[in-house]
N, CA, C and O atoms as a Maestro MAE file, in Angstrom:
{
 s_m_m2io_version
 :::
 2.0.0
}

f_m_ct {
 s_m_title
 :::
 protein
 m_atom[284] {
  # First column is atom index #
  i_m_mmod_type
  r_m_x_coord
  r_m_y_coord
  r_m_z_coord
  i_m_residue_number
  s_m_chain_name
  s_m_pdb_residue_name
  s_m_pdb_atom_name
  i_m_atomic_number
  :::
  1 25 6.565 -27.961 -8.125 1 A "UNK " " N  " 7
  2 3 7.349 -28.236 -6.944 1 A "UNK " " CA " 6
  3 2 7.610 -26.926 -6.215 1 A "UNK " " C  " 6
  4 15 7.966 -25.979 -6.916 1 A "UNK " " O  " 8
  5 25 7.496 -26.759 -5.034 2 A "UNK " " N  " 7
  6 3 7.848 -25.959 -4.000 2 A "UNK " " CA " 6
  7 2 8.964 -25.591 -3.622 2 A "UNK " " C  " 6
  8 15 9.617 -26.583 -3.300 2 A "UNK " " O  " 8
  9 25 9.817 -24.176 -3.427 3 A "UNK " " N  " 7
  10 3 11.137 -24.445 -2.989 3 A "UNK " " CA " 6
  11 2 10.991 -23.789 -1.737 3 A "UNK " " C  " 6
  12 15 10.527 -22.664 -1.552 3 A "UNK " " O  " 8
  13 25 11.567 -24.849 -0.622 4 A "UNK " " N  " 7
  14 3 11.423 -25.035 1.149 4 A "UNK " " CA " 6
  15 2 12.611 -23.389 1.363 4 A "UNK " " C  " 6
  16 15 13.825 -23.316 1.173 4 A "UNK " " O  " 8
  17 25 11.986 -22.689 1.648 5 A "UNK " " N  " 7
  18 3 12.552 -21.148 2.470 5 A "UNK " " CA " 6
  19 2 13.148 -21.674 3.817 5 A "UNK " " C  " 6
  20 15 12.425 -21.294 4.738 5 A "UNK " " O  " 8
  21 25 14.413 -22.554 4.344 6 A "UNK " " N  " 7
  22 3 14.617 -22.768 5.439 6 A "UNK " " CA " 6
  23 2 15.341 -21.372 6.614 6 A "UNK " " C  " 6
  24 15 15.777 -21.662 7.728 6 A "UNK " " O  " 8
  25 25 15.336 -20.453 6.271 7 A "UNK " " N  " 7
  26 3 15.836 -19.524 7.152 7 A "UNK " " CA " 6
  27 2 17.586 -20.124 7.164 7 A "UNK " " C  " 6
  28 15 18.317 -20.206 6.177 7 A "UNK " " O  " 8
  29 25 17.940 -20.492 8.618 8 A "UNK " " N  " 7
  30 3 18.995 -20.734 8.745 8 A "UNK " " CA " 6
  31 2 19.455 -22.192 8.947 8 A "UNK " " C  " 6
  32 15 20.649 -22.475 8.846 8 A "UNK " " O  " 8
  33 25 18.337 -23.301 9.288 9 A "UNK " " N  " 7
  34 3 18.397 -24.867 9.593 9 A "UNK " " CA " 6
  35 2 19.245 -25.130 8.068 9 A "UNK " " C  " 6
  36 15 18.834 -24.828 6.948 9 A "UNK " " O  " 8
  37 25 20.269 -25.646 8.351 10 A "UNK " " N  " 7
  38 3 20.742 -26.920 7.101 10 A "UNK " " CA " 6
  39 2 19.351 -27.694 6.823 10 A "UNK " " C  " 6
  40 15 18.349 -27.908 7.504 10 A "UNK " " O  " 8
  41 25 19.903 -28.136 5.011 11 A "UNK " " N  " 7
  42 3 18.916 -28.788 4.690 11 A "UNK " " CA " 6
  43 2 18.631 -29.913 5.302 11 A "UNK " " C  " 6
  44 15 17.445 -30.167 5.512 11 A "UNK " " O  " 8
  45 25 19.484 -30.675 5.651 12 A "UNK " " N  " 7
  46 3 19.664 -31.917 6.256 12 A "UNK " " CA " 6
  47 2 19.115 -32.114 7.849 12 A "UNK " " C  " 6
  48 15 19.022 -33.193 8.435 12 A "UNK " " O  " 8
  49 25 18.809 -30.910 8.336 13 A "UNK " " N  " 7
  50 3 17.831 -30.575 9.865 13 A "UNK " " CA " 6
  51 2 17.005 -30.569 9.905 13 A "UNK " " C  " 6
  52 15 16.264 -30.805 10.859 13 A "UNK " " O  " 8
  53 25 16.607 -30.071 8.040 14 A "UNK " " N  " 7
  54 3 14.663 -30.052 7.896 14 A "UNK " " CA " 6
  55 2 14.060 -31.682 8.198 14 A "UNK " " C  " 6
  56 15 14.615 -32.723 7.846 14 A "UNK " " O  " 8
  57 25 12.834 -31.558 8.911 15 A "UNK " " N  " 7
  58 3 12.110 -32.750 9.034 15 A "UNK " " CA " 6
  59 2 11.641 -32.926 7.808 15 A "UNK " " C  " 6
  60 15 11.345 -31.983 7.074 15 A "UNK " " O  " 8
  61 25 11.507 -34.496 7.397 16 A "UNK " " N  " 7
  62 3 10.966 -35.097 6.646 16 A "UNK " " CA " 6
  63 2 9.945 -36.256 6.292 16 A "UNK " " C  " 6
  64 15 10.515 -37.311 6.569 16 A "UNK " " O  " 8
  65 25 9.310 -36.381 6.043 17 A "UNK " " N  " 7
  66 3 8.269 -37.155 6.044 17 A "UNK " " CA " 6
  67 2 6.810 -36.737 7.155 17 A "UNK " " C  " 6
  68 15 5.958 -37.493 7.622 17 A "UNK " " O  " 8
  69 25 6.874 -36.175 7.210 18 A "UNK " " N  " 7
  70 3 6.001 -35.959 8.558 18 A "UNK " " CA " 6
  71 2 4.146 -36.075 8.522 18 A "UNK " " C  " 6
  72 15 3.459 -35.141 8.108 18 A "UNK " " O  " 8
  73 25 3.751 -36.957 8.867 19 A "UNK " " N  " 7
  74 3 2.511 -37.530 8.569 19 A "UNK " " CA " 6
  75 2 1.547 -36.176 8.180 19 A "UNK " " C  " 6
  76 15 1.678 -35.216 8.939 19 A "UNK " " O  " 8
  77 25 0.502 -36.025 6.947 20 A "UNK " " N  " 7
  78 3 -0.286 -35.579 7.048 20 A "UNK " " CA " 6
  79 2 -1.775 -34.976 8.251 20 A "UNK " " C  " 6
  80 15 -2.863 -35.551 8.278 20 A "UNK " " O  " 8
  81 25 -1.489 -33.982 8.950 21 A "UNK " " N  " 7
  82 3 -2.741 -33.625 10.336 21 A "UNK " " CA " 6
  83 2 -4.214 -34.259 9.744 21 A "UNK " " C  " 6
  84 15 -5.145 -34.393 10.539 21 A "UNK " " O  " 8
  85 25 -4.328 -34.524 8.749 22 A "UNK " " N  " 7
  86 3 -5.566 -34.685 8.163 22 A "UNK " " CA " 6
  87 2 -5.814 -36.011 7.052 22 A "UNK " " C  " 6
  88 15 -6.958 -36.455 7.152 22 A "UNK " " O  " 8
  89 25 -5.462 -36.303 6.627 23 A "UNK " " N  " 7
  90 3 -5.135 -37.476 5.796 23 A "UNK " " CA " 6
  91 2 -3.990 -38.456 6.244 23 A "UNK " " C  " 6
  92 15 -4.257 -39.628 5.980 23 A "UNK " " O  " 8
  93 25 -3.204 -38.324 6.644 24 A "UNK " " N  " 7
  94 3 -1.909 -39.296 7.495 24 A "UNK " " CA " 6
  95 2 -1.518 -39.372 6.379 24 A "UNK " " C  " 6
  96 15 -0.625 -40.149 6.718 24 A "UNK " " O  " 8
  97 25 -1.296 -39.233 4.875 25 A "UNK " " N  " 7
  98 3 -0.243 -39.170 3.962 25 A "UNK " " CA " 6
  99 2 1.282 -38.382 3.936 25 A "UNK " " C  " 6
  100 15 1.231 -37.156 3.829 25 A "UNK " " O  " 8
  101 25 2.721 -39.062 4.034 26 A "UNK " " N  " 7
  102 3 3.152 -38.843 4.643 26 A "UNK " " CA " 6
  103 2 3.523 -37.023 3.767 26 A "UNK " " C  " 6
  104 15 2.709 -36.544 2.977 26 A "UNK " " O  " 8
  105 25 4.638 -36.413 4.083 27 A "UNK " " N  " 7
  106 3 4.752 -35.051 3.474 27 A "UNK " " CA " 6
  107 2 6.471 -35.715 2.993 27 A "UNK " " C  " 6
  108 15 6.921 -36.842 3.200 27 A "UNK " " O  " 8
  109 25 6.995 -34.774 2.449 28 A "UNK " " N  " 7
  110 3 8.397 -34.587 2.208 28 A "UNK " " CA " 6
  111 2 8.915 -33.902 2.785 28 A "UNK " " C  " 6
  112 15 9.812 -34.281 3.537 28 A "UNK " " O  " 8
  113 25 8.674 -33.012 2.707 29 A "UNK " " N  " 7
  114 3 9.639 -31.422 3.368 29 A "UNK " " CA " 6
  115 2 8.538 -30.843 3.975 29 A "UNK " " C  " 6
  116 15 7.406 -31.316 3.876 29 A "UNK " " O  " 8
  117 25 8.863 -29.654 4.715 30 A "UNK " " N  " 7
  118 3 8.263 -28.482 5.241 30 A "UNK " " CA " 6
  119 2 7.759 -27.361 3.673 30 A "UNK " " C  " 6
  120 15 8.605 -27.313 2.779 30 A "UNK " " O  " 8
  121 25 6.826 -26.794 3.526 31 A "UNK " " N  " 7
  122 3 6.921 -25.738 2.575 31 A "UNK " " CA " 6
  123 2 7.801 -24.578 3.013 31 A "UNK " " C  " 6
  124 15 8.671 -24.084 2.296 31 A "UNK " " O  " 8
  125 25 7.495 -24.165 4.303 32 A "UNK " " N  " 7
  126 3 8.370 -23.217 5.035 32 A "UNK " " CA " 6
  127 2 8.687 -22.759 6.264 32 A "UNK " " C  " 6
  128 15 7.745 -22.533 7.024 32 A "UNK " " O  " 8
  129 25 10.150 -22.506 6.765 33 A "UNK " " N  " 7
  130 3 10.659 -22.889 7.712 33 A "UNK " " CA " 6
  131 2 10.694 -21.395 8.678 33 A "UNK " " C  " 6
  132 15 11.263 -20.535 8.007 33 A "UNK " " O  " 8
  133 25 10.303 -20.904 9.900 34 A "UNK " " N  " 7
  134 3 10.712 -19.594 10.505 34 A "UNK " " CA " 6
  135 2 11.354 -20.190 11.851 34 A "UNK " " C  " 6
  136 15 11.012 -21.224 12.427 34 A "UNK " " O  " 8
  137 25 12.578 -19.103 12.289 35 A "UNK " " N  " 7
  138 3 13.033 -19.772 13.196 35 A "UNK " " CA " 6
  139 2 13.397 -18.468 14.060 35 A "UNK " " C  " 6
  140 15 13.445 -17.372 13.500 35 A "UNK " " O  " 8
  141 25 13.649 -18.603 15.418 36 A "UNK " " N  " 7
  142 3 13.679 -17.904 16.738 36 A "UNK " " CA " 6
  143 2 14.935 -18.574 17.286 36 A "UNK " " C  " 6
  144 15 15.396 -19.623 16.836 36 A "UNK " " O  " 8
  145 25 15.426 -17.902 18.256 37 A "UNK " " N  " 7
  146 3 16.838 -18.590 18.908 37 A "UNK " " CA " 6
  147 2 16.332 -19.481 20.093 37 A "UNK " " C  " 6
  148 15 17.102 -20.115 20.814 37 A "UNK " " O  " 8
  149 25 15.315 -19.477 20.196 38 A "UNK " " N  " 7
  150 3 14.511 -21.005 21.043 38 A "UNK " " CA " 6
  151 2 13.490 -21.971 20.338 38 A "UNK " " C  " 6
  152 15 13.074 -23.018 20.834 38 A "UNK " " O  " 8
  153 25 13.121 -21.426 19.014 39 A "UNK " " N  " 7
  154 3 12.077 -22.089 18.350 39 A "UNK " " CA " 6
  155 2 12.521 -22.408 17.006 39 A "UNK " " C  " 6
  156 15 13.600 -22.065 16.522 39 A "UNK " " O  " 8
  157 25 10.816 -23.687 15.934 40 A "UNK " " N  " 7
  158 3 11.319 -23.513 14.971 40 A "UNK " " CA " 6
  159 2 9.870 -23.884 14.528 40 A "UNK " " C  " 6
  160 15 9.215 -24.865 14.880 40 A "UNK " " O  " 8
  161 25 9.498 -22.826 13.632 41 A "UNK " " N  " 7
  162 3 7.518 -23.489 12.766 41 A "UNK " " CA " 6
  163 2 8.190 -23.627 11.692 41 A "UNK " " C  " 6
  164 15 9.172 -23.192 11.090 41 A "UNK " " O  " 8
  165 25 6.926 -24.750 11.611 42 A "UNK " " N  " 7
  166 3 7.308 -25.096 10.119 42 A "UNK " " CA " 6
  167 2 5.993 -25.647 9.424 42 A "UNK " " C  " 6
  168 15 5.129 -26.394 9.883 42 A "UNK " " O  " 8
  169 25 6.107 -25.039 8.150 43 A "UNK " " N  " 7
  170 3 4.477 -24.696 7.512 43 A "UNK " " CA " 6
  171 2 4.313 -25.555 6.349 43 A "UNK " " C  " 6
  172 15 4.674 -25.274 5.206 43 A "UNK " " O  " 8
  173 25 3.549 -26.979 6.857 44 A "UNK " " N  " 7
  174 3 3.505 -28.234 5.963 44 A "UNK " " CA " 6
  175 2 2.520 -28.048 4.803 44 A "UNK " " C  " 6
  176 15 1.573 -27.405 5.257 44 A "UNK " " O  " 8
  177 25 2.269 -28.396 3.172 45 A "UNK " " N  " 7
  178 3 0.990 -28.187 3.050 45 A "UNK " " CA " 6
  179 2 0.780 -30.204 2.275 45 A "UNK " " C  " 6
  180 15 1.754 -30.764 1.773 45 A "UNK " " O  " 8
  181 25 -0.265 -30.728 2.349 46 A "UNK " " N  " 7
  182 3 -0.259 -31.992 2.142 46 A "UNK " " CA " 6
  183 2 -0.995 -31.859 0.567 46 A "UNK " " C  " 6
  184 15 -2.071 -31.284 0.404 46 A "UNK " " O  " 8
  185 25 -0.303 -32.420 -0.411 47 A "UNK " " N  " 7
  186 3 -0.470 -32.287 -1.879 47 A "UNK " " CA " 6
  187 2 -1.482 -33.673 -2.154 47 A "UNK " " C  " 6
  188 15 -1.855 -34.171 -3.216 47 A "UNK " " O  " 8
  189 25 -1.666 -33.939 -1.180 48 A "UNK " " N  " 7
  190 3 -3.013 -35.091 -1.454 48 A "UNK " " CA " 6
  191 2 -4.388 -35.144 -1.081 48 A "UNK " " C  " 6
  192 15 -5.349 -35.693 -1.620 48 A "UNK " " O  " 8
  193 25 -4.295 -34.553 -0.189 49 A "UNK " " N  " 7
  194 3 -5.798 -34.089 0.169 49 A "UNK " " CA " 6
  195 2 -5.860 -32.580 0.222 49 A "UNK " " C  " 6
  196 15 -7.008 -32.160 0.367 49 A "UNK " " O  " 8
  197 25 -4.763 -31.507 0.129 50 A "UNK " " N  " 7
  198 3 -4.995 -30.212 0.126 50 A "UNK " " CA " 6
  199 2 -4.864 -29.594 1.368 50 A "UNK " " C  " 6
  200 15 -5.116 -28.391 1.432 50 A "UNK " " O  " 8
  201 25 -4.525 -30.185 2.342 51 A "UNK " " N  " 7
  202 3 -4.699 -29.951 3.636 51 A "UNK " " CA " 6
  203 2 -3.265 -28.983 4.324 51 A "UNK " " C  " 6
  204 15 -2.183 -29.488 4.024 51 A "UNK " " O  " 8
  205 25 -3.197 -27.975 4.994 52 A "UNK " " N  " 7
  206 3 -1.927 -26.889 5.274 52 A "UNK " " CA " 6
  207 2 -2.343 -27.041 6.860 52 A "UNK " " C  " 6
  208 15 -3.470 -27.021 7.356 52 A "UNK " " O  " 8
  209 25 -0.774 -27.235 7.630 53 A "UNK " " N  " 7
  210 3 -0.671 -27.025 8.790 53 A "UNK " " CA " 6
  211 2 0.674 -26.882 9.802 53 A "UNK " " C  " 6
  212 15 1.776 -27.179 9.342 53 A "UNK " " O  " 8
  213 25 0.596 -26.595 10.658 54 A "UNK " " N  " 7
  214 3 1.960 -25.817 11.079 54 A "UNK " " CA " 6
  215 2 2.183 -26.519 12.250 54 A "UNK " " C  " 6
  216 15 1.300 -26.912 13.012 54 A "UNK " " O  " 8
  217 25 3.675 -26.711 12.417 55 A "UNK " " N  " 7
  218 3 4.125 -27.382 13.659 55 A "UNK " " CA " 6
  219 2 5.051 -26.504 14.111 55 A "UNK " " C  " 6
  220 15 5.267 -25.477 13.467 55 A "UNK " " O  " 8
  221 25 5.870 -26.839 15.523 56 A "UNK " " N  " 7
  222 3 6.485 -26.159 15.945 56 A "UNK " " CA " 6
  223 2 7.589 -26.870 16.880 56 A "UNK " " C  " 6
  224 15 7.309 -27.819 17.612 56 A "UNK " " O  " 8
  225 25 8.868 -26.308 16.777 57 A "UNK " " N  " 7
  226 3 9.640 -27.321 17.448 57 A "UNK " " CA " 6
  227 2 10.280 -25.901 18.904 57 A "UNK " " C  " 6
  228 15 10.518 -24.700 18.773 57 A "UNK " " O  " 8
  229 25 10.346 -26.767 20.068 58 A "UNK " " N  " 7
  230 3 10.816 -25.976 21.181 58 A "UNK " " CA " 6
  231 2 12.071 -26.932 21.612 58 A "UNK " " C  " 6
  232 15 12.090 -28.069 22.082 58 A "UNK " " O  " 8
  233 25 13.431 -25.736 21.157 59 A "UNK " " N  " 7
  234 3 14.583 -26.215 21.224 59 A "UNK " " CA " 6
  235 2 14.668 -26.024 23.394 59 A "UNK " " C  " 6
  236 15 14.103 -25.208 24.122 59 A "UNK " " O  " 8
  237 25 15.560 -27.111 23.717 60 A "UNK " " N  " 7
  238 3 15.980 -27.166 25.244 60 A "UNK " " CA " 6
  239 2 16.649 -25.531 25.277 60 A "UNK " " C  " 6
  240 15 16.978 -25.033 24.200 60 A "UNK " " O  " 8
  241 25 16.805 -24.839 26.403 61 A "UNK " " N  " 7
  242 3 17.574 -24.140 26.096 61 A "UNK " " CA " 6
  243 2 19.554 -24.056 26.539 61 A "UNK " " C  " 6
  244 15 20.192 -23.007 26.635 61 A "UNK " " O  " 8
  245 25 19.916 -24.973 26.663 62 A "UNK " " N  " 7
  246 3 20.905 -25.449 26.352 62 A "UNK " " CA " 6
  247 2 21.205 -25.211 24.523 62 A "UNK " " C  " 6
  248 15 21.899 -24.382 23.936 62 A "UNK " " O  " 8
  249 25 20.435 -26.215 24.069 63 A "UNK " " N  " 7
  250 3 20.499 -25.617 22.599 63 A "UNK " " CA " 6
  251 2 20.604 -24.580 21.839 63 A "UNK " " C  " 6
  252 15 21.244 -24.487 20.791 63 A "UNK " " O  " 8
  253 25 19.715 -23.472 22.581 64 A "UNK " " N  " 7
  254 3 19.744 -22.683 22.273 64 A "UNK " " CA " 6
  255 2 20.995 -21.574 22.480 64 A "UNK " " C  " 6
  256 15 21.417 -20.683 21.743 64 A "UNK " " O  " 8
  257 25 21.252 -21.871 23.344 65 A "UNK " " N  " 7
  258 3 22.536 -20.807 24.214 65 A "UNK " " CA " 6
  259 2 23.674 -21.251 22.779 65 A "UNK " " C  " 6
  260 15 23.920 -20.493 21.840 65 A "UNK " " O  " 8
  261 25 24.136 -22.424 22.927 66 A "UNK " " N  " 7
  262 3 24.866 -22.939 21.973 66 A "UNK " " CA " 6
  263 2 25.668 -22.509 20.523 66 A "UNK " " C  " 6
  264 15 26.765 -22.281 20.015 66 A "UNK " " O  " 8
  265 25 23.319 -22.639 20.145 67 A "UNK " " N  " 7
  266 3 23.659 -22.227 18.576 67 A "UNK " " CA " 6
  267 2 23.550 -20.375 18.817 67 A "UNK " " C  " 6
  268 15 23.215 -19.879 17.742 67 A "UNK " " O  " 8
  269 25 23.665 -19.727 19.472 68 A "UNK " " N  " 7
  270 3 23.949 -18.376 19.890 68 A "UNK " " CA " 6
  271 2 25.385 -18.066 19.629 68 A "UNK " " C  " 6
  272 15 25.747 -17.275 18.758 68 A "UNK " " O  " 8
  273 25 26.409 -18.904 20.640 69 A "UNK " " N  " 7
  274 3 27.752 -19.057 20.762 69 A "UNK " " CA " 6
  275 2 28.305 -19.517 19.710 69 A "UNK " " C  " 6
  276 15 29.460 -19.104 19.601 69 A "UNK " " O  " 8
  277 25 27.838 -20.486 18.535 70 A "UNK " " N  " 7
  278 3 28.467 -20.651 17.523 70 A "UNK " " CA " 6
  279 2 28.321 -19.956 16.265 70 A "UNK " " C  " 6
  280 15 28.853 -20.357 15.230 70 A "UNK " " O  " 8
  281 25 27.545 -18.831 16.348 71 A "UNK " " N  " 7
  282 3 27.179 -17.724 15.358 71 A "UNK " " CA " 6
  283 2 28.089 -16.466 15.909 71 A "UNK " " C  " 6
  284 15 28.047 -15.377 15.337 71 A "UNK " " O  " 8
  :::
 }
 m_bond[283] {
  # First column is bond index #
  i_m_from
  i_m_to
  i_m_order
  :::
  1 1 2 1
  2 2 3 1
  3 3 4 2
  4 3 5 1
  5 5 6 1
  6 6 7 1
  7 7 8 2
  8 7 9 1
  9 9 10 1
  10 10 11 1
  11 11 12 2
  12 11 13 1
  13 13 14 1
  14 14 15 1
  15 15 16 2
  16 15 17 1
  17 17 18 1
  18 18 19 1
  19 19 20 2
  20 19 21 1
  21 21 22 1
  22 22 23 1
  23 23 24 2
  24 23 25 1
  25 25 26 1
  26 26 27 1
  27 27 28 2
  28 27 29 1
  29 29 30 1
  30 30 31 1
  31 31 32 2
  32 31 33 1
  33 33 34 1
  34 34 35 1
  35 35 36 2
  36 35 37 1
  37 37 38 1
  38 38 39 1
  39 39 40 2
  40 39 41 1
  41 41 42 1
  42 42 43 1
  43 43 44 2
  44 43 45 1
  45 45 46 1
  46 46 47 1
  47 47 48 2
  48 47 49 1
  49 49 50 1
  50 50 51 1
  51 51 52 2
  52 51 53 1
  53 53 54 1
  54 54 55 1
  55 55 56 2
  56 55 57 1
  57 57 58 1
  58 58 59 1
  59 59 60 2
  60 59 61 1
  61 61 62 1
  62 62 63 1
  63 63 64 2
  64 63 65 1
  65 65 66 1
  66 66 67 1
  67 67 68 2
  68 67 69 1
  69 69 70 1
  70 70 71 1
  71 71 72 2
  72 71 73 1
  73 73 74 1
  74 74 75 1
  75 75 76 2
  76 75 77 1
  77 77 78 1
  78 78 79 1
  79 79 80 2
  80 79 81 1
  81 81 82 1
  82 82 83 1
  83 83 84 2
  84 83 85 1
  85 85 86 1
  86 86 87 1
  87 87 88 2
  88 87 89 1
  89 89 90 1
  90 90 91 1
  91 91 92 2
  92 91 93 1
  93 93 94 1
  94 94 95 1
  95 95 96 2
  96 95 97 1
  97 97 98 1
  98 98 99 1
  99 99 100 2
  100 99 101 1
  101 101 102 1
  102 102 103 1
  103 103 104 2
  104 103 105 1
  105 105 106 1
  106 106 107 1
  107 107 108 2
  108 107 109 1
  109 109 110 1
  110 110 111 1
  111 111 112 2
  112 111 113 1
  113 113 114 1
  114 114 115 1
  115 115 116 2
  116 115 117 1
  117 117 118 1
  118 118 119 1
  119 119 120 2
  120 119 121 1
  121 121 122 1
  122 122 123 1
  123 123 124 2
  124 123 125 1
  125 125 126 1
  126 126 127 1
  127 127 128 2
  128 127 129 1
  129 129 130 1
  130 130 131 1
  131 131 132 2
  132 131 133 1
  133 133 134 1
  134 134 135 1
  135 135 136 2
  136 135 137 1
  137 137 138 1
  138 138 139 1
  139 139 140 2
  140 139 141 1
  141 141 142 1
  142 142 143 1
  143 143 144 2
  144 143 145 1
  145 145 146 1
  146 146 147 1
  147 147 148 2
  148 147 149 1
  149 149 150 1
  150 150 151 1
  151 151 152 2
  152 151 153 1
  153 153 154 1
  154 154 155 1
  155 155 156 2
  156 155 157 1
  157 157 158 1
  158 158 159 1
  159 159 160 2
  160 159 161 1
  161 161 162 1
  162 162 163 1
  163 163 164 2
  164 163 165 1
  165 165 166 1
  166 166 167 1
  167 167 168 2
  168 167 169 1
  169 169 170 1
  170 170 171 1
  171 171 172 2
  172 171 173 1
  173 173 174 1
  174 174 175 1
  175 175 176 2
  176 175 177 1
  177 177 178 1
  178 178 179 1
  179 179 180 2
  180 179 181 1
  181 181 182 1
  182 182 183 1
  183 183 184 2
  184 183 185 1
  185 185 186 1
  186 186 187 1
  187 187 188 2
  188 187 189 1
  189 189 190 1
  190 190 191 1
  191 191 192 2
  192 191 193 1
  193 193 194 1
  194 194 195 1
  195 195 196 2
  196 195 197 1
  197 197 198 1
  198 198 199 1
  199 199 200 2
  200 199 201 1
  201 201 202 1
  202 202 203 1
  203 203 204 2
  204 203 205 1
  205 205 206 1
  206 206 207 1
  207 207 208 2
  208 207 209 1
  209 209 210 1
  210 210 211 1
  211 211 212 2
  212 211 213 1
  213 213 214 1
  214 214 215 1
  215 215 216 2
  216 215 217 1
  217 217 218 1
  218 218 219 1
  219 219 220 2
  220 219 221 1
  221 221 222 1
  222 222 223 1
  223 223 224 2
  224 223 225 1
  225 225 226 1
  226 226 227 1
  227 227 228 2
  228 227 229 1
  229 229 230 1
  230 230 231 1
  231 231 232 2
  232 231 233 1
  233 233 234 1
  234 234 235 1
  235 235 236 2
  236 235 237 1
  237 237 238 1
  238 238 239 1
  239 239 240 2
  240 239 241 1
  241 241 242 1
  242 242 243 1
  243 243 244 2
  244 243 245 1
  245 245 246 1
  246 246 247 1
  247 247 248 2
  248 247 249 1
  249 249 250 1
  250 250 251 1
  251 251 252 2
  252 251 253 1
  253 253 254 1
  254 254 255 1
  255 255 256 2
  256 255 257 1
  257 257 258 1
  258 258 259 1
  259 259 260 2
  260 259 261 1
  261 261 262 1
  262 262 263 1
  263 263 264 2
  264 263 265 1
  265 265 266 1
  266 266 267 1
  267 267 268 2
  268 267 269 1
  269 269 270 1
  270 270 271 1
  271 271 272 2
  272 271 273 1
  273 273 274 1
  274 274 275 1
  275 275 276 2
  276 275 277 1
  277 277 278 1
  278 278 279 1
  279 279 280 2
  280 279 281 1
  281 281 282 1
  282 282 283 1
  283 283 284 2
  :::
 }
}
């Protein structure tokens, strides 16, 4: 088992399930999480066909200003 490096996201922010890019089997967690004060990758690897790939989330920047102000 893998332990998910989330940076600063609560566990409960990490996406879950998120379809395999290559097999559509679904995932559990992210393997690992990097994050920017507008962004967020996150580095899937799929334990059924072997398959690793990276997504990326682009926060509004409203959001971003936010989680700035509450740090």
């Amino acid at each position: 088992m893998t332990a998910i490096q989330s940076g600063g996201l609560p566990r409960f922010e990490l996406p879950r399930h998120n379809p395999c890019a290559q097999c559509g089997e679904p995932i559990a967690a992210p393997e690992w999480v990097e994050e920017s004060s507008s962004s967020a990758a996150f580095l899937w690897h799929c334990w059924a066909c072997g398959y690793k790939f990276e997504s990326v989330a682009v926060f509004r920047a409203e959001e971003a200003i936010s989680a700035r102000l509450a740090a």
